[in-house]
N, CA, C and O of each residue as an XYZ file, in Angstrom:
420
protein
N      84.590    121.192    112.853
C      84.748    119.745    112.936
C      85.241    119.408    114.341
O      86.144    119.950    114.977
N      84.368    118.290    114.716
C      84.884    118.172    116.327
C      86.257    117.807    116.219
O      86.869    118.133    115.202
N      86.998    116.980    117.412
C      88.381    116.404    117.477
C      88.380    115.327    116.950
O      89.221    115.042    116.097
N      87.313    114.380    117.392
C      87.660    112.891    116.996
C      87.329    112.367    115.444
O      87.711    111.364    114.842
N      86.396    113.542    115.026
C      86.412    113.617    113.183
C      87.364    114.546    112.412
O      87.180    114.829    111.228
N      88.287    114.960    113.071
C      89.460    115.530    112.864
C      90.418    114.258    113.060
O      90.827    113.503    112.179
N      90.599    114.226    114.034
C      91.274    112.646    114.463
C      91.265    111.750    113.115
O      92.309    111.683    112.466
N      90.214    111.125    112.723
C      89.653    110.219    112.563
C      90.272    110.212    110.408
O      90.534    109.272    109.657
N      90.257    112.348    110.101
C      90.503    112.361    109.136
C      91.980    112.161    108.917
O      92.502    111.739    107.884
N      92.659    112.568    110.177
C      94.163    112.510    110.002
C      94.716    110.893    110.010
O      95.729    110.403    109.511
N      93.733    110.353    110.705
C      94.287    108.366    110.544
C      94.071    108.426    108.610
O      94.871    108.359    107.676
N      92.611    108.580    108.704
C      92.844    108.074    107.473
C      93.687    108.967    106.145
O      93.913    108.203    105.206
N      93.958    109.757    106.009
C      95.060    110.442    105.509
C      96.307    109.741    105.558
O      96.749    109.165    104.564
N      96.876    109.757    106.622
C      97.773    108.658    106.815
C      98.207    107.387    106.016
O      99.295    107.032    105.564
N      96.639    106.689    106.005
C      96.873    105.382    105.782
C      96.934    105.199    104.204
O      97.482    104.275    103.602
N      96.270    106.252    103.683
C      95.881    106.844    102.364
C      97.284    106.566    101.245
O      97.515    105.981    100.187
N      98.147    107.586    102.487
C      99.612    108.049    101.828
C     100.577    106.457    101.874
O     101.450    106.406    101.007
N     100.500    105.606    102.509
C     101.238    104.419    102.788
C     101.153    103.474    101.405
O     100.152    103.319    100.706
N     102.236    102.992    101.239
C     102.402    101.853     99.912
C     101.777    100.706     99.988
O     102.597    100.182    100.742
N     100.864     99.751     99.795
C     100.133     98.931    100.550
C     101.038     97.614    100.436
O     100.717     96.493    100.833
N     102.392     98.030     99.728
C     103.541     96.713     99.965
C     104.755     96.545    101.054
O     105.584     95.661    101.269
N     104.471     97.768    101.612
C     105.381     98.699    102.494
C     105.228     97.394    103.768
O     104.365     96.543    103.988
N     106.550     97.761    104.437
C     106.671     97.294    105.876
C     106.041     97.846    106.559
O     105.975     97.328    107.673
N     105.325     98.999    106.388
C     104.459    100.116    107.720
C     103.246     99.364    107.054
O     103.406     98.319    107.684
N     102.142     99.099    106.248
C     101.137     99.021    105.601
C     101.213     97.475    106.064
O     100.186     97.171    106.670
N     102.306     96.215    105.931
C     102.334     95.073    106.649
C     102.240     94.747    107.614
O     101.879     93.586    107.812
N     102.592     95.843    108.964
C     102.776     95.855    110.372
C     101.286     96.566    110.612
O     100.693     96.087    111.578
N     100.541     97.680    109.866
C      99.626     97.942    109.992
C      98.452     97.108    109.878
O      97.439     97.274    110.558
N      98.624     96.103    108.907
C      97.772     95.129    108.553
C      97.294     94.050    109.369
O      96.210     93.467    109.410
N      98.961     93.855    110.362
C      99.078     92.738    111.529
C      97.993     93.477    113.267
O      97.181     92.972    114.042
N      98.381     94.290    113.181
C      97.937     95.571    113.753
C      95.770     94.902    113.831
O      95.073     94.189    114.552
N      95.599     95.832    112.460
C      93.896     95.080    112.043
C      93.469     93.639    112.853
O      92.668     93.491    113.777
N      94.345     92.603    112.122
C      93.843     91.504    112.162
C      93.938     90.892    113.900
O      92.999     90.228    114.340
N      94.760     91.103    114.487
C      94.868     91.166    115.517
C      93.137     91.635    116.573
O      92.439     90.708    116.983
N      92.830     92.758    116.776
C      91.750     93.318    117.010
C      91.710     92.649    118.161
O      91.162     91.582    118.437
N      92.829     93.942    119.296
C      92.572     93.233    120.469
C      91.526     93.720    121.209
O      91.489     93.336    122.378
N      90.573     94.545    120.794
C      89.630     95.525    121.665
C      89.091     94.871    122.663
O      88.638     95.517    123.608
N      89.035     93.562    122.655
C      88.095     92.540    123.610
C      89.026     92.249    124.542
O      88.559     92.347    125.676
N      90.262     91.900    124.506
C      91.546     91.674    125.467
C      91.325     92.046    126.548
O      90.986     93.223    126.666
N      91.436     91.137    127.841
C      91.069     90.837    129.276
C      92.172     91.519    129.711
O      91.806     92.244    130.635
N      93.731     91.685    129.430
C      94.526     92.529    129.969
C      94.481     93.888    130.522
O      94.266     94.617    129.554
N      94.563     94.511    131.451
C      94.602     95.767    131.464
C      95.301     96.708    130.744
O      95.112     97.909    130.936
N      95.956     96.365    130.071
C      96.676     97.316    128.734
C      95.573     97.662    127.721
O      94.666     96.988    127.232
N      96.120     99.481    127.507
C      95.513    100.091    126.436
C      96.075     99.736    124.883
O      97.249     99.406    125.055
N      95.862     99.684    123.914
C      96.282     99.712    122.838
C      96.912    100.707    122.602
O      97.424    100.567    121.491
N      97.209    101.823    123.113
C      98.103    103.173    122.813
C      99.682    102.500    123.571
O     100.770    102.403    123.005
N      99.423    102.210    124.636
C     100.698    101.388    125.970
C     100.564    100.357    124.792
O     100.982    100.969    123.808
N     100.204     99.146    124.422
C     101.012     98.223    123.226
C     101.987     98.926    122.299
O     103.138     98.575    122.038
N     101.053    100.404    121.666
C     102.282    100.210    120.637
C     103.133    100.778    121.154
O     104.234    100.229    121.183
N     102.999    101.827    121.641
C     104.267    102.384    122.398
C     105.376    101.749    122.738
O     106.499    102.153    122.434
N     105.039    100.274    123.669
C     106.100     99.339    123.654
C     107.063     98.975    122.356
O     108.281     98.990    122.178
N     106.172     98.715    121.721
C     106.734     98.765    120.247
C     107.938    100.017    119.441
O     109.087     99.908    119.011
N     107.048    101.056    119.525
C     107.975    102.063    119.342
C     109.024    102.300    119.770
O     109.936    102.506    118.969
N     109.343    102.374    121.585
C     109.947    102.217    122.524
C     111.230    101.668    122.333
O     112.255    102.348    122.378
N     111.200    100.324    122.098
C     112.061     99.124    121.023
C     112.038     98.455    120.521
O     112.090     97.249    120.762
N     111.931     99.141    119.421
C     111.792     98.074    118.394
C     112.365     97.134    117.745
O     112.105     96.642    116.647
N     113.711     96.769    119.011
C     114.479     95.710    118.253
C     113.202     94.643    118.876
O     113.137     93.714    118.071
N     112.444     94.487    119.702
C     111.516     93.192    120.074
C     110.498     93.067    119.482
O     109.384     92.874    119.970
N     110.898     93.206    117.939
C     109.644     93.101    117.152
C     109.058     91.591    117.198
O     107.835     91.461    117.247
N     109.938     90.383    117.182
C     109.522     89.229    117.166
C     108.740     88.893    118.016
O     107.868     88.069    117.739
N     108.864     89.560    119.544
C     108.561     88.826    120.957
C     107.501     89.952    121.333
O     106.863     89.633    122.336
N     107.096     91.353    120.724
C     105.913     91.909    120.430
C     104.909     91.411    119.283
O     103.719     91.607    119.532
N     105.158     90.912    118.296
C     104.214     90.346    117.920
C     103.428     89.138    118.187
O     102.307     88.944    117.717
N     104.282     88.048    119.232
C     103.951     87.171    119.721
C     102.878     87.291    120.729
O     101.747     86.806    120.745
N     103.579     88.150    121.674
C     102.470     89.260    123.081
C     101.107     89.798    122.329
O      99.959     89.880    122.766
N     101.574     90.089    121.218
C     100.048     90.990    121.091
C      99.082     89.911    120.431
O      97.995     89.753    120.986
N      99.313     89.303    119.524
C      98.802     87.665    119.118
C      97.931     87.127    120.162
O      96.735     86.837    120.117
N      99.160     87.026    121.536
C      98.268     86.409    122.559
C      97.522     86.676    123.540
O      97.055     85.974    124.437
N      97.386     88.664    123.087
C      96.768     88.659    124.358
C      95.461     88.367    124.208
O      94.933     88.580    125.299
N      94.453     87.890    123.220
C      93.112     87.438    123.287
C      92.856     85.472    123.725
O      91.853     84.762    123.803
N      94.034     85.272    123.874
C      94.628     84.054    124.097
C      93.788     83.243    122.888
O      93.097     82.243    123.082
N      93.995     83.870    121.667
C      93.477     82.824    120.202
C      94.487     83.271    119.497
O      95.007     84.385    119.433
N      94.773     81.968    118.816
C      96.061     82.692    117.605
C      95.301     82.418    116.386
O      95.293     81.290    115.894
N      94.700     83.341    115.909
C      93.985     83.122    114.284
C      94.302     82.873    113.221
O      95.471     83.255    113.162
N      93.970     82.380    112.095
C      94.735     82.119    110.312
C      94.771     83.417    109.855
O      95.468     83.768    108.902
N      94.155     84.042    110.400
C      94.209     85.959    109.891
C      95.697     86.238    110.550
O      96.605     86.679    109.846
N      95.879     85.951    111.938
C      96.631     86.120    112.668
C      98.064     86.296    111.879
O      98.760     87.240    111.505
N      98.131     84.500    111.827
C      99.346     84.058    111.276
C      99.745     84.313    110.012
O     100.891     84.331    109.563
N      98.651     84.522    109.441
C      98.717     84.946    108.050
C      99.573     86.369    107.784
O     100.744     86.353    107.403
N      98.810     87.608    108.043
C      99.531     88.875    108.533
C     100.894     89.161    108.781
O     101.610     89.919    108.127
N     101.390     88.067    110.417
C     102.526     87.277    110.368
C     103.240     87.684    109.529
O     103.779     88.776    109.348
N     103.236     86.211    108.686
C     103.626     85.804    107.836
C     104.195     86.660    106.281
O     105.155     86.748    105.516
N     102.940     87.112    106.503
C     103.281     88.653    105.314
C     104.199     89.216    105.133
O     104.823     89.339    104.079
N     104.498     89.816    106.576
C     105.437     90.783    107.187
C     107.358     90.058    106.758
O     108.438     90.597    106.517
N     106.955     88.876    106.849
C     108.317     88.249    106.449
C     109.664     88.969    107.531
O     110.566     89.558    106.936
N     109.710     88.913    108.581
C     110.478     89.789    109.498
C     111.006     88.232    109.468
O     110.511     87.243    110.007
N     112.519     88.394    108.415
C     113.900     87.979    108.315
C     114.901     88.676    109.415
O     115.601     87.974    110.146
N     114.914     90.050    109.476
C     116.140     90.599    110.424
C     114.640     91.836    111.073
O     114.060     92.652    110.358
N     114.371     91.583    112.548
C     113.591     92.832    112.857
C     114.212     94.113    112.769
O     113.473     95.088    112.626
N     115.351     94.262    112.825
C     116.030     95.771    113.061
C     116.102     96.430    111.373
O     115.962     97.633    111.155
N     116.326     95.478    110.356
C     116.194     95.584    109.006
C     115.127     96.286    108.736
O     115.124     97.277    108.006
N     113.841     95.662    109.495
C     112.412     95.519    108.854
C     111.886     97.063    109.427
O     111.057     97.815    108.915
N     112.694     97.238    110.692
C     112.428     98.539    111.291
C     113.186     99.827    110.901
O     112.711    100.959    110.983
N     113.948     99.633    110.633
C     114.932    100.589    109.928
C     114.187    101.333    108.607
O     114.139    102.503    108.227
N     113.547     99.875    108.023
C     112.595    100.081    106.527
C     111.404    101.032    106.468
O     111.133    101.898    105.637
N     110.655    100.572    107.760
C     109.385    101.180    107.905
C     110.026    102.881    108.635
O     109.662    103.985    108.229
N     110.914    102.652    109.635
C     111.042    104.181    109.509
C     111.211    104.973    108.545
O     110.601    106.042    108.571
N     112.163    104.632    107.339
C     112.338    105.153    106.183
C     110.735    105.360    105.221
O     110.508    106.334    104.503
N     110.088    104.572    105.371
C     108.993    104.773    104.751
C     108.111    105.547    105.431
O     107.120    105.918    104.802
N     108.202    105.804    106.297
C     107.495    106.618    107.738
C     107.805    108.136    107.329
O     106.966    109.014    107.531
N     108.963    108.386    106.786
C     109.732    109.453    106.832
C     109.174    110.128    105.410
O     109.252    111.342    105.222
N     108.719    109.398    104.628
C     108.791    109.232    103.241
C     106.902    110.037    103.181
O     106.380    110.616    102.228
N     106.516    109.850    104.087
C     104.798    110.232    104.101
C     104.955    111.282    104.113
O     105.754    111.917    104.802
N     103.859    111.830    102.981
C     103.832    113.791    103.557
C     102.046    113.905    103.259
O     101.394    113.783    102.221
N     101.751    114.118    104.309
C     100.213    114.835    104.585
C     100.507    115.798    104.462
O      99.690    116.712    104.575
């Protein structure tokens, strides 16, 4: 099996194992709908999340950035958002690590 269908089995494995009510499966979802592949920025999508990872107390003011970098804010968009319900970001991150932790491939 080449790499990138190796790759490709380990994403979806992954996504497989996730709760689809989960804070990782909500942020993943925001993630989808988003679909910045077209984005005029010179940023990779690997450098986005990373930022993210990086610190994740700026979950509010990263989801805003990544929203805009196609400069459209969509009803998919906001919707996703919205899902996510990020009351306290450090809460919401704390959660998804725990659920992160919780995956076993």
């Amino acid at each position: 099996m080449d790499l990138q269908k190796h790759t490709l089995a380990q994403n979806m494995a992954f996504l497989l194992s996730i709760p689809p009510d989960s804070n990782l499966a909500k942020l993943l979802k925001f993630c989808l709908v988003t679909n910045i592949q077209n984005e005029s920025s010179h940023r990779k999508p690997l450098d986005i999340a990373l930022a993210l990872i990086e610190k994740p107390s700026n979950l509010n003011y990263w989801t805003q950035q990544v929203m805009a970098l196609d400069r459209q804010f969509t009803e998919e968009e906001w919707k996703a958002l919205g899902e996510m319900d990020i009351k306290n970001a450090e809460e919401f991150i704390n959660n998804l690590w725990q659920e992160l932790e919780k995956i076993n491939l």
